[in-house]
LOFITOR-364184 format. One line per field, with one value per residue (C-alpha): residue number from 1; residue in three letters; chain; x, z, y. Coordinates in steps of 0.05 Angstrom, whole numbers. Each point is the difference from the previous one (the first is absolute). Layout:
! residues N
nr NUM/...
rest ALA/...
kette A/...
c1 X/...
c3 Z/...
c2 Y/...
//
This chain:
! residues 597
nr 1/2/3/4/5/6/7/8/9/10/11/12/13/14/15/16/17/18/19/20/21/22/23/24/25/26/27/28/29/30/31/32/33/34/35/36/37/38/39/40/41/42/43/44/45/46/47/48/49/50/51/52/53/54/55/56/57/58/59/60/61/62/63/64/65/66/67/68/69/70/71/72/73/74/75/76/77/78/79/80/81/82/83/84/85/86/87/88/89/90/91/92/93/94/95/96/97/98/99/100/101/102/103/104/105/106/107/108/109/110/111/112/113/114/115/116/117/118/119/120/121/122/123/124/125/126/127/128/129/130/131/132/133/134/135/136/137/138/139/140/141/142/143/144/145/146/147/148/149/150/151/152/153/154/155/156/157/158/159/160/161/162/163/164/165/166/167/168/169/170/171/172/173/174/175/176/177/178/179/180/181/182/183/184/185/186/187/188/189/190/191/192/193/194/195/196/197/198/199/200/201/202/203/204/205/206/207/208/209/210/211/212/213/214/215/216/217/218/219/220/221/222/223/224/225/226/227/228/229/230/231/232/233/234/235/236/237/238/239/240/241/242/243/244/245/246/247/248/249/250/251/252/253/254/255/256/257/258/259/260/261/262/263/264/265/266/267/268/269/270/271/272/273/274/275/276/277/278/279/280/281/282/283/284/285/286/287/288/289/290/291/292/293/294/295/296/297/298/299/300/301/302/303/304/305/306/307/308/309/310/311/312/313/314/315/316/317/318/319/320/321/322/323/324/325/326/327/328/329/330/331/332/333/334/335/336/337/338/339/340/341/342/343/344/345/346/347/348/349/350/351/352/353/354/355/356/357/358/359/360/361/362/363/364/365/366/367/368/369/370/371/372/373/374/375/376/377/378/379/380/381/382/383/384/385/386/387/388/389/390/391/392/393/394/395/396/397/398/399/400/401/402/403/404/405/406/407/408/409/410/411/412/413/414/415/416/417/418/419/420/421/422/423/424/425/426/427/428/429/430/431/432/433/434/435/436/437/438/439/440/441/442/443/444/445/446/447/448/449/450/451/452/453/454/455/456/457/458/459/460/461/462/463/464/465/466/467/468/469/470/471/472/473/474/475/476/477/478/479/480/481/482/483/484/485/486/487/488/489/490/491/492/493/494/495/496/497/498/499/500/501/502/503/504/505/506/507/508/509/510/511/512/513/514/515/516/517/518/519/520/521/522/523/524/525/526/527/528/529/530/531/532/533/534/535/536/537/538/539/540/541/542/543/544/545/546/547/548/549/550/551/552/553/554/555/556/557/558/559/560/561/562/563/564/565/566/567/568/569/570/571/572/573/574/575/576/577/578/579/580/581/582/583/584/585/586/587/588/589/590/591/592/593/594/595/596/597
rest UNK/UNK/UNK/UNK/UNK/UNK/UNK/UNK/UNK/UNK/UNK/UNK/UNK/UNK/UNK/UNK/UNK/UNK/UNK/UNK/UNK/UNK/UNK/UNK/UNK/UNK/UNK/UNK/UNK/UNK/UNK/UNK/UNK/UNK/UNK/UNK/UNK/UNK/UNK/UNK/UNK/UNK/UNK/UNK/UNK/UNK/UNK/UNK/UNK/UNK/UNK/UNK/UNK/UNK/UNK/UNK/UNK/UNK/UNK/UNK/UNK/UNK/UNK/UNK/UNK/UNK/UNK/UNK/UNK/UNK/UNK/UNK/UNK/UNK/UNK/UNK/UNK/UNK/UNK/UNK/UNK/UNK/UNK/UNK/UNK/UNK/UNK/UNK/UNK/UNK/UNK/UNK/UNK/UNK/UNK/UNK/UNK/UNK/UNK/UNK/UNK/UNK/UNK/UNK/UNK/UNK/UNK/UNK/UNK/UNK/UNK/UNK/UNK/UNK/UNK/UNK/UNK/UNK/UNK/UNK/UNK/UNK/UNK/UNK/UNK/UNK/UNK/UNK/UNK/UNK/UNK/UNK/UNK/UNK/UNK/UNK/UNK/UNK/UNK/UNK/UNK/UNK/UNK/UNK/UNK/UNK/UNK/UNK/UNK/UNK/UNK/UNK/UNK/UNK/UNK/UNK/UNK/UNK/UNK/UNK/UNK/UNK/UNK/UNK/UNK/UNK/UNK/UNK/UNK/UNK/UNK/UNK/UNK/UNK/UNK/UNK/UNK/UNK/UNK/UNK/UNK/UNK/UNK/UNK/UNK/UNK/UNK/UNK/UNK/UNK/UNK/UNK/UNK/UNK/UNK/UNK/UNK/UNK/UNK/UNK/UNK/UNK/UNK/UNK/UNK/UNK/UNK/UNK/UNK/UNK/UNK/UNK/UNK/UNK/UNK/UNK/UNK/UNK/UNK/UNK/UNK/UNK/UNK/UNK/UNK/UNK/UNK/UNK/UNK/UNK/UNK/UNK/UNK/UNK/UNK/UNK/UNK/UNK/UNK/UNK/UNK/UNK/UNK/UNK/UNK/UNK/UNK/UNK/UNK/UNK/UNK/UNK/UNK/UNK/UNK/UNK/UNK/UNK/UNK/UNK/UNK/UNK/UNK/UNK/UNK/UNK/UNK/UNK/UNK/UNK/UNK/UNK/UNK/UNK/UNK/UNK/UNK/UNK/UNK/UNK/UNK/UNK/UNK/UNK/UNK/UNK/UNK/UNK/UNK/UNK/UNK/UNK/UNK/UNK/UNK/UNK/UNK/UNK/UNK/UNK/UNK/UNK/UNK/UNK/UNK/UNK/UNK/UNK/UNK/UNK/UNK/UNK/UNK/UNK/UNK/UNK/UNK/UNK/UNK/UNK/UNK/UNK/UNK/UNK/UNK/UNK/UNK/UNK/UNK/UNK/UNK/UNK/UNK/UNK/UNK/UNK/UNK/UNK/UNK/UNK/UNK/UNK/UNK/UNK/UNK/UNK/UNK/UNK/UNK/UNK/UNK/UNK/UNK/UNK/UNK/UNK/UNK/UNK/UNK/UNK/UNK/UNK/UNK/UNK/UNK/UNK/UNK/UNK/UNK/UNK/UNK/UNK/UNK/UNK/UNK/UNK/UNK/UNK/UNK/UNK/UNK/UNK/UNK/UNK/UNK/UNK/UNK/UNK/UNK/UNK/UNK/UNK/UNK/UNK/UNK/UNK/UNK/UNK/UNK/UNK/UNK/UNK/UNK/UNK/UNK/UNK/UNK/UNK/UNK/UNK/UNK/UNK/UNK/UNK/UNK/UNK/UNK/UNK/UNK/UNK/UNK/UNK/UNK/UNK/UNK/UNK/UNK/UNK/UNK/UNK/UNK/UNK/UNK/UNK/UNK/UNK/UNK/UNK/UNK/UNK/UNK/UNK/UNK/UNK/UNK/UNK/UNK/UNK/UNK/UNK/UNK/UNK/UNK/UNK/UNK/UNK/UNK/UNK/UNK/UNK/UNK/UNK/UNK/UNK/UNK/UNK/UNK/UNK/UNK/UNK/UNK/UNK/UNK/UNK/UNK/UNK/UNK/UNK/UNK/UNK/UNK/UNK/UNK/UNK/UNK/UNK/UNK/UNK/UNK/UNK/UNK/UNK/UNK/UNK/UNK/UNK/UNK/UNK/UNK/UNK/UNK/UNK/UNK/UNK/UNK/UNK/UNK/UNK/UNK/UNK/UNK/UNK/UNK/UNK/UNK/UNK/UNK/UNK/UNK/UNK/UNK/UNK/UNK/UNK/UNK/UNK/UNK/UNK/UNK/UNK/UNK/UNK/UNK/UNK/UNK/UNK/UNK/UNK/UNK/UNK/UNK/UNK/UNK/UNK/UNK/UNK/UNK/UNK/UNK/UNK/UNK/UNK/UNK/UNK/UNK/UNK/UNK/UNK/UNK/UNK/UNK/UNK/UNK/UNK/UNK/UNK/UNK/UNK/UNK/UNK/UNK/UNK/UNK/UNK/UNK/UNK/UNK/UNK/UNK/UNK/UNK/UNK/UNK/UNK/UNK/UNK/UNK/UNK/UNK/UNK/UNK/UNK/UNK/UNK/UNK/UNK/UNK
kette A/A/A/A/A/A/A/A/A/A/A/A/A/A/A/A/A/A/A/A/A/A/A/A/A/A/A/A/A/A/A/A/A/A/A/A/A/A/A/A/A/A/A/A/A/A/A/A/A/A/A/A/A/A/A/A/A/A/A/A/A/A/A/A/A/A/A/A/A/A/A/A/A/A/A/A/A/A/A/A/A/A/A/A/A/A/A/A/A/A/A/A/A/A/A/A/A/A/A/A/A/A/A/A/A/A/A/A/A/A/A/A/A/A/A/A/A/A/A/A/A/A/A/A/A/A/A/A/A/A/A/A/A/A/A/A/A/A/A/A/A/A/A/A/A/A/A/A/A/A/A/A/A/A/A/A/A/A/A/A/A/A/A/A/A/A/A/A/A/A/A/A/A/A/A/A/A/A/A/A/A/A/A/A/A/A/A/A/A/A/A/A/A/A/A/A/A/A/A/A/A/A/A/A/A/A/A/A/A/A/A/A/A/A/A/A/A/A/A/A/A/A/A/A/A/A/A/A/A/A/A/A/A/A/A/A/A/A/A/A/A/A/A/A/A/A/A/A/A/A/A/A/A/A/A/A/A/A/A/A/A/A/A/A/A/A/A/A/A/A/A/A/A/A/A/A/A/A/A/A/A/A/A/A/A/A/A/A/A/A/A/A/A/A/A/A/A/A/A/A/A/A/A/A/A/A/A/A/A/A/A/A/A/A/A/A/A/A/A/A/A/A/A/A/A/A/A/A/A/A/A/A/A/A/A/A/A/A/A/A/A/A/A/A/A/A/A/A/A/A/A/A/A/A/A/A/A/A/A/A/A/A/A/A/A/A/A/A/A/A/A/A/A/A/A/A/A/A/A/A/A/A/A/A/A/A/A/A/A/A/A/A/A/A/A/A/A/A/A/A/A/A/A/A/A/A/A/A/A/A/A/A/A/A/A/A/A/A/A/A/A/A/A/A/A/A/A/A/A/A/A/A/A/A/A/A/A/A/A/A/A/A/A/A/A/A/A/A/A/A/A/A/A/A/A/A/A/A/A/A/A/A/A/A/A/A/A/A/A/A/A/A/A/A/A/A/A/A/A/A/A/A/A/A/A/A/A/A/A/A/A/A/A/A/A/A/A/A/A/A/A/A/A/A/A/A/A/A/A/A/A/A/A/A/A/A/A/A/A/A/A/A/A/A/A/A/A/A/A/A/A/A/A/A/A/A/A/A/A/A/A/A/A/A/A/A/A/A/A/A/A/A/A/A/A/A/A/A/A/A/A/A/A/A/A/A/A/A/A/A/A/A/A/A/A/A/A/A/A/A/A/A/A/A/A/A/A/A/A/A/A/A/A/A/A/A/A
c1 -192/-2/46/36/6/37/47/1/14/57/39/-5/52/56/8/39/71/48/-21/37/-12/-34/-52/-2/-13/-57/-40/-2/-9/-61/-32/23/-37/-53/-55/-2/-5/41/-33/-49/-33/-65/13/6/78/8/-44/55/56/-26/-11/70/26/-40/29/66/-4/-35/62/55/-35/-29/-71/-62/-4/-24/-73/-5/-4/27/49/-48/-21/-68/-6/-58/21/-32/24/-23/-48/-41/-50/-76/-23/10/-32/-8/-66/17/-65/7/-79/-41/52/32/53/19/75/4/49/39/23/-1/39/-8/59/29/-8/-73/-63/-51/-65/-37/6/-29/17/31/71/65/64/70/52/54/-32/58/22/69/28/42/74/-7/-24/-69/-27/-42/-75/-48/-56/16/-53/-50/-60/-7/-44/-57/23/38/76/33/66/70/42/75/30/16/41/37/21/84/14/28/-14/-64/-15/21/-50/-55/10/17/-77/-38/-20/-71/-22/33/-46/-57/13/10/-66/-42/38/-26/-59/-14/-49/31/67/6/79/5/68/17/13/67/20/25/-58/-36/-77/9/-39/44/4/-47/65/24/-19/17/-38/-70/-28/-22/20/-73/-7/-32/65/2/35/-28/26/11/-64/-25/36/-22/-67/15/46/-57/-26/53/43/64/20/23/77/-7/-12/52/45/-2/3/62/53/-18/-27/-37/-47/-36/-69/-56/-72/-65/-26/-71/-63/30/-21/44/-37/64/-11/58/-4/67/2/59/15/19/41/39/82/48/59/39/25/41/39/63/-6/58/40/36/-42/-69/-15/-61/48/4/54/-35/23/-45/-4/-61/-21/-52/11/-33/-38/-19/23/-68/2/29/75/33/51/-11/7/-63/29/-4/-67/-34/53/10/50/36/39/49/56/-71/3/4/73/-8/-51/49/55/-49/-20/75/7/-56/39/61/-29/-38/61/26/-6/-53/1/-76/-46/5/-49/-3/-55/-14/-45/-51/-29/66/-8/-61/18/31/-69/23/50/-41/-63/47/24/-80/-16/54/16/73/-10/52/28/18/34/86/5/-13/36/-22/26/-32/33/64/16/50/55/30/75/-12/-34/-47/-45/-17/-54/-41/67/-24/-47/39/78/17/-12/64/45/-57/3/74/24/-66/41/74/-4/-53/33/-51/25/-41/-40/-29/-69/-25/-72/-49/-59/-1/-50/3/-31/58/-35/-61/39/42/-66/-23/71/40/74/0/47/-9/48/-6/44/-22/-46/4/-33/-33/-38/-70/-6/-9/70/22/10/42/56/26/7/85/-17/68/-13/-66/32/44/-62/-21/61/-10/-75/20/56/-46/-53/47/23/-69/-24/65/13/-31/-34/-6/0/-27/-51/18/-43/13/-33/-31/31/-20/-46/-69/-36/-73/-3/25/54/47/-30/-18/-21/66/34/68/12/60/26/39/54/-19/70/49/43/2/-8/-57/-58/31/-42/-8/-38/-41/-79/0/-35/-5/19/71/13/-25/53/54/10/33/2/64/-11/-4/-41/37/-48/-64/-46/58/1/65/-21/39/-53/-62/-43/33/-24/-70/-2/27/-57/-54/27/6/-53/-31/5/61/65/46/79/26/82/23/61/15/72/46/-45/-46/-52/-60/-66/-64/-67/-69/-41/-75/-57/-13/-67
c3 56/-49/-47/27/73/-25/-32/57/56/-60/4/82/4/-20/64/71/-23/-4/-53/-71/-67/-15/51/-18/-78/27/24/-53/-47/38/13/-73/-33/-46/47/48/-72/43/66/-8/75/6/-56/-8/-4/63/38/-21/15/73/10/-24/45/55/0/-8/62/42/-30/24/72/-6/37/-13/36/72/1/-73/-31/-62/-43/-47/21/-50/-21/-38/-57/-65/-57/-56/-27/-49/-37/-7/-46/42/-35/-15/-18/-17/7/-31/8/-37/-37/28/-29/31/3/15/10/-56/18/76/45/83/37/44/60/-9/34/-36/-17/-33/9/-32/1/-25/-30/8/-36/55/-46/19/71/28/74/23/65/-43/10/-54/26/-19/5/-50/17/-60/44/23/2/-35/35/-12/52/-11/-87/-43/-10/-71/3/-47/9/18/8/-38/-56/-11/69/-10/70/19/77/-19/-46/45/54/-45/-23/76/6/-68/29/-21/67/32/-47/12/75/-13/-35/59/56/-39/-13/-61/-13/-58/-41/-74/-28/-73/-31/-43/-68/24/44/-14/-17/-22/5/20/60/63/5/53/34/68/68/53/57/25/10/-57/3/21/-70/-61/-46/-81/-51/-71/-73/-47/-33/63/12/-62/14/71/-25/-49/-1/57/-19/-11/-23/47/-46/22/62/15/-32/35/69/-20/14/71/10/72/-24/-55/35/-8/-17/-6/-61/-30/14/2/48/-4/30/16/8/20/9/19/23/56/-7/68/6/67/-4/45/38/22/70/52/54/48/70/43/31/53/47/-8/-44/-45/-53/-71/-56/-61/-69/-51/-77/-50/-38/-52/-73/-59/-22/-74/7/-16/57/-41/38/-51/-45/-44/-81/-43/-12/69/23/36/17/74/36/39/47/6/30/18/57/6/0/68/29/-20/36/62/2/9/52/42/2/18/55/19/32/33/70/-1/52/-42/-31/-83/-41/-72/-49/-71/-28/-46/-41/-4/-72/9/43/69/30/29/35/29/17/42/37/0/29/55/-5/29/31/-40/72/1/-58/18/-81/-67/-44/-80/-56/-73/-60/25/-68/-45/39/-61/14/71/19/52/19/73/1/62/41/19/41/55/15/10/-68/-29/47/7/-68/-15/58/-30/-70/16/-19/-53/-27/-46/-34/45/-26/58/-2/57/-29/33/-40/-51/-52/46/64/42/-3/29/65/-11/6/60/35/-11/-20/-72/-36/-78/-39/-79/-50/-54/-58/-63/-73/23/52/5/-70/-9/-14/88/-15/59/-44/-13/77/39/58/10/32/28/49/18/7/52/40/-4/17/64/25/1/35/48/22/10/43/43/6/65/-25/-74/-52/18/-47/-37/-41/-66/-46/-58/-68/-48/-49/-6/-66/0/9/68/-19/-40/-66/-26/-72/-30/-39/-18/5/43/45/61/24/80/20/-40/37/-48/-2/-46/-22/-25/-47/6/-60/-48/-8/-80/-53/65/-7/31/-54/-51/17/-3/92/17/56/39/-17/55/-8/22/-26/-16/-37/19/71/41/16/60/23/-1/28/-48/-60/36/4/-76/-23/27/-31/-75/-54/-31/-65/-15/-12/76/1/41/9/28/14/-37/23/7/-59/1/-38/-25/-20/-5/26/-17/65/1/26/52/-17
c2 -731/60/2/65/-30/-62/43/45/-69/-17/75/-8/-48/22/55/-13/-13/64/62/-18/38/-74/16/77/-26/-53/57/55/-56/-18/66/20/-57/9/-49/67/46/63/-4/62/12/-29/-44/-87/4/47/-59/-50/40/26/-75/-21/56/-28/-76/30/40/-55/-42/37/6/74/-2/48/61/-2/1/-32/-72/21/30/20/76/24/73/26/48/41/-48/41/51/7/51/-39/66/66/58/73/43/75/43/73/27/-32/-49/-60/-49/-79/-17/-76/-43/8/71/1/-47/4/11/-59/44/20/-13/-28/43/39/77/67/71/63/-10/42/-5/8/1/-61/-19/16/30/1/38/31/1/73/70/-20/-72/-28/-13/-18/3/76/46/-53/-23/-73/-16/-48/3/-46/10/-8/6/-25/-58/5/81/56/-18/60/26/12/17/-80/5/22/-59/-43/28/-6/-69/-31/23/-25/-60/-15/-20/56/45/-32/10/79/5/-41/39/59/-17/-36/-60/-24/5/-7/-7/17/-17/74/14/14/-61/-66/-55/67/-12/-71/-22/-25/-69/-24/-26/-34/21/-50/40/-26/73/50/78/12/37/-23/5/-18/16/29/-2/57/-9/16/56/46/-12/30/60/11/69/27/52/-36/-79/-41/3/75/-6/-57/39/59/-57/-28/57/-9/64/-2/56/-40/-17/-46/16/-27/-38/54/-30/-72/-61/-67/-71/-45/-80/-42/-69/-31/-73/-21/-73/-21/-63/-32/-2/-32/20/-62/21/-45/4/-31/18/23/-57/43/46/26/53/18/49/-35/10/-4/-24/5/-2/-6/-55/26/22/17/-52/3/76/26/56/52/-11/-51/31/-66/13/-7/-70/-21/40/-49/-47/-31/52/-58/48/-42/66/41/-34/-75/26/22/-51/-45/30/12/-80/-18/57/-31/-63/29/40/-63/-25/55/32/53/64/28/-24/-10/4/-18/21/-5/52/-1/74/32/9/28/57/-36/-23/-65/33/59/-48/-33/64/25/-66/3/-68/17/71/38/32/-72/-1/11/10/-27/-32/-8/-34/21/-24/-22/-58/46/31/22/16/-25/57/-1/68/11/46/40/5/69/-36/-6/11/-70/-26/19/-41/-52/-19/9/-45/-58/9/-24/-67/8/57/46/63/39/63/36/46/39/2/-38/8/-50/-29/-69/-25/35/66/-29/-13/59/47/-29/15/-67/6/-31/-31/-29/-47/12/-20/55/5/-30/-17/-52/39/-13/-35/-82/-5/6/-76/-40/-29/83/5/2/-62/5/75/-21/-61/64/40/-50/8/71/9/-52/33/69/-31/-33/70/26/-51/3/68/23/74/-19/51/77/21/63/45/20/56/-16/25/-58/30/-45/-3/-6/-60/1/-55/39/-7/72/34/-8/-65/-8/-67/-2/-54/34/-50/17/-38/45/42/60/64/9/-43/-76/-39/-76/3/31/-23/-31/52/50/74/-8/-50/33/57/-46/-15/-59/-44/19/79/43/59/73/40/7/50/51/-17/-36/-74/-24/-53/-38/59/51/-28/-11/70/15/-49/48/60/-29/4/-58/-8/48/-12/2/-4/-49/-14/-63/-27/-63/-24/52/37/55/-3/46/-26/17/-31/6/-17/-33/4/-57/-35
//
């Protein structure tokens, strides 16, 4: 027997009596352990812990679901990308000069191939609908068709109109530009990072993109060097010309390079690898029904944090990431669920699934929605637990309760006896699994105890975690589910708008670093910090954990999504107020944002 299984029959045992914080501890310890090395999808350690998961299902009496002879669910995913020597040849008559490698890197999102022809410049790539009297289209009046697109990274620097800012940047995406220049004809797209940007004339790092299909563009990006020898001979610099792009000014067109031809090669290799979602279910004991509550939390992490999401110091690059509150906090509290739900009566269906690829964009999740292995019409509503270890102050945030009406009494009549400080958000669309479900028109629900410094660095460890509040967690997270499979209707689905600003990344991660950790639980007006990120901007300027932000760069902060917004509309590089509250104390400082790598 391999040495991981023996372990793995050894951590089994310890399973059917009643949930304690002894039982909670057993399995973050487990899934936290350095043998699984953070549990990165696709990798040795997620195999032992969808296997552990497995035997403690099977243990407690869950079965596979119908149709399936184990708990063990593959998805194939994108695991990483990488550059093997895209390329760039700029032709001007009779004169040609190579770019290798060294100053071109292909985008994550392009095809692969080889492509030749004329080459236009469109400003910032950018179109937006425009919420102003005139939108912004880079690509107006410029014939791209069948010609190579060069165009800047990120948006005008200098536009001071806010709403306007914050149009552009909701549509700087790289992707997104790529997909303006093919709908308008373009073969090719070349993204040059401007004398006046952040990371000026760097080359975009090749990146993460977890979807299987290109952009059906050939898409790199070029260094500076590049770029002279392309504004060579035109009648302004590229500085000029990006300067003159950065008020904002609708009116400031493209052009054609003179007498230039650009041959593109990209050559981006997918790694493809298989992940696991650990799915299982108990079938109803009274009537016949095929609807399913679902409760649902991920088990995958970091790994060694090499993906570009750790927030580890250089002292701990490279470290296992053991996740202990990211989530084996909430597997944990989902295992003792099952067994508690085990042994009750059961009007629907419950299902219980562990998901795999949440940290690399929720693909577990959503390949078991594209799958249909429980239609989603099937699906009364979903319950999620992500990071639910700290419940600093016994606060405990409820988030996606605009989902449907029900939530709010729902969850206050399941927290009686537990008894959480309860901190209420109407948004459904969260950085978890939950949105997944919420998208496809489940009611959502998501547990979370709040951020903190240990976020996403190799110091989650399972002895920081409150097991006290997790065996109330369980209580909690039972009682829920026990309403949703009882009540007859179950919860109504409810739309809500959108207002979360997305970077471009598409998971909240956009231009701008502060270093900030929001405290999602506190019940303030304002932004509260549960910490500051060591040797980051905010720290620098003197923010504290417990400080809650009430203005920034001279705009009112009274939440989460106000200082989303603020962060768009700042400057890197030059000095931003900033007043927080510290206490009863006002206090003025002054920050110095970054440019996120």
């Amino acid at each position: 027997m391999k040495k991981s299984l023996m372990i793995l029959a050894m951590a089994v045992i310890p399973c059917l009596a009643a949930a304690d914080e002894t039982d909670l501890r057993a399995h973050v310890e487990f899934l936290s352990s350095p043998l699984l090395e953070g549990r990165l999808t696709g990798s040795e350690g997620e195999r032992i812990a969808s296997e552990y998961l497995g035997a403690q299902l099977r243990a407690r009496g869950i079965q596979p679901l119908p149709g399936h002879d184990s708990f063990l669910l593959p998805f194939d995913f994108v695991s990483g990308m990488k550059d093997e020597g895209s390329s760039i040849k700029l032709t001007q008559g009779a004169t040609a000069k190579d770019f290798p490698g060294d100053h071109v890197v292909g985008m994550s999102f392009s095809d692969n191939g080889t492509i030749s022809a004329p080459v236009v410049f469109a400003g910032y790539g950018i179109k937006s609908p425009g919420s102003s009297e005139t939108p912004y289209d880079s690509f107006h009046e410029l014939d791209v068709k069948g010609k190579i697109v060069v165009m800047l990274r990120y948006f005008p620097e200098n536009v001071k109109e806010e709403a306007f800012r914050h149009e552009l940047s909701r549509y700087a995406g790289l992707r997104y530009k790529a997909m303006n220049a093919r709908e308008a004809g373009a073969v090719g797209v070349i993204v040059l990072t401007g004398p006046n940007s952040p990371n000026a004339g760097k080359t975009v790092p090749v990146g993460f993109d977890t979807s299987v299909a290109g952009s059906q563009i050939i898409a790199v990006s070029a260094d500076g060097e590049f770029a002279d020898a392309l504004f060579a001979g035109e009648d302004k610099t590229l500085k000029a010309i990006q300067t003159e792009l950065d008020s904002g000014n609708p009116h400031v067109s493209g052009f054609a390079f003179t007498n230039k031809t650009v041959t593109i090669s990209a050559a981006i290799k997918k790694d493809r690898r298989e992940g696991h979602n650990v799915v299982g279910y108990l079938p109803a004991t009274k009537g016949e029904t095929d609807e399913y509550v679902l409760i649902g939390a991920h088990y995958d992490h970091l790994g060694h944090g090499a993906g570009g999401d750790s927030l580890a110091g250089e002292g701990d690059a490279g470290k296992i990431h053991p996740g202990a509150d990211d989530n084996a906090s909430g597997v944990a509290v989902i295992l003792e669920v099952a067994g508690a739900l085990a042994r009750e009566q059961r009007p629907r269906n419950i299902a219980l699934a562990f998901w795999s690829g949440e940290e690399l964009g929720v693909i577990g999740s959503q390949a078991f929605i594209d799958k249909k292995l429980i239609p989603v019409e099937k699906i009364t509503a979903y319950l999620n637990l992500d990071m639910v270890g700290y419940a600093r102050d016994n606060k405990l945030s409820a988030q996606g309760i605009g989902s449907a009406p029900e939530w709010p009494s729902i969850v206050e009549k399941a927290n009686m006896r537990p008894g959480f400080d309860l901190v209420m958000s109407k948004d459904p669309y969260l950085p978890t699994d939950a949105s997944v479900f919420y998208t496809a028109k489940v009611p959502v629900l998501n547990l979370f105890t709040g951020a903190h410094e240990n976020y996403h660095k190799p110091s989650d460890t399972a002895e920081k975690l409150n097991y006290e509040a997790m065996d109330r967690m369980v209580t909690l997270a039972t009682n829920i589910v026990g309403s949703l499979m009882n009540d007859e209707k179950g919860p109504t689905y409810t739309a809500v708008e959108r207002t979360k600003p997305e970077g471009e990344s598409g998971r909240g991660v956009g231009r701008v670093y502060t270093g900030t950790i929001p405290d999602y639980a506190a019940e303030v007006e304002g932004l509260k910090l549960s910490g500051v990120m060591k040797d980051g901007p905010a720290a620098k300027a003197g923010l504290e954990k417990g400080d809650v932000i009430i203005e920034f760069g001279g705009r009112k902060v009274a939440n989460i999504y106000d200082y989303m917004y603020a962060l768009e509309g700042i400057k890197i590089g030059e000095k931003t107020a900033v007043v927080v509250m510290r206490g009863d104390k006002r206090v003025a400082l002054e920050i110095i944002p970054e440019a996120r790598k």
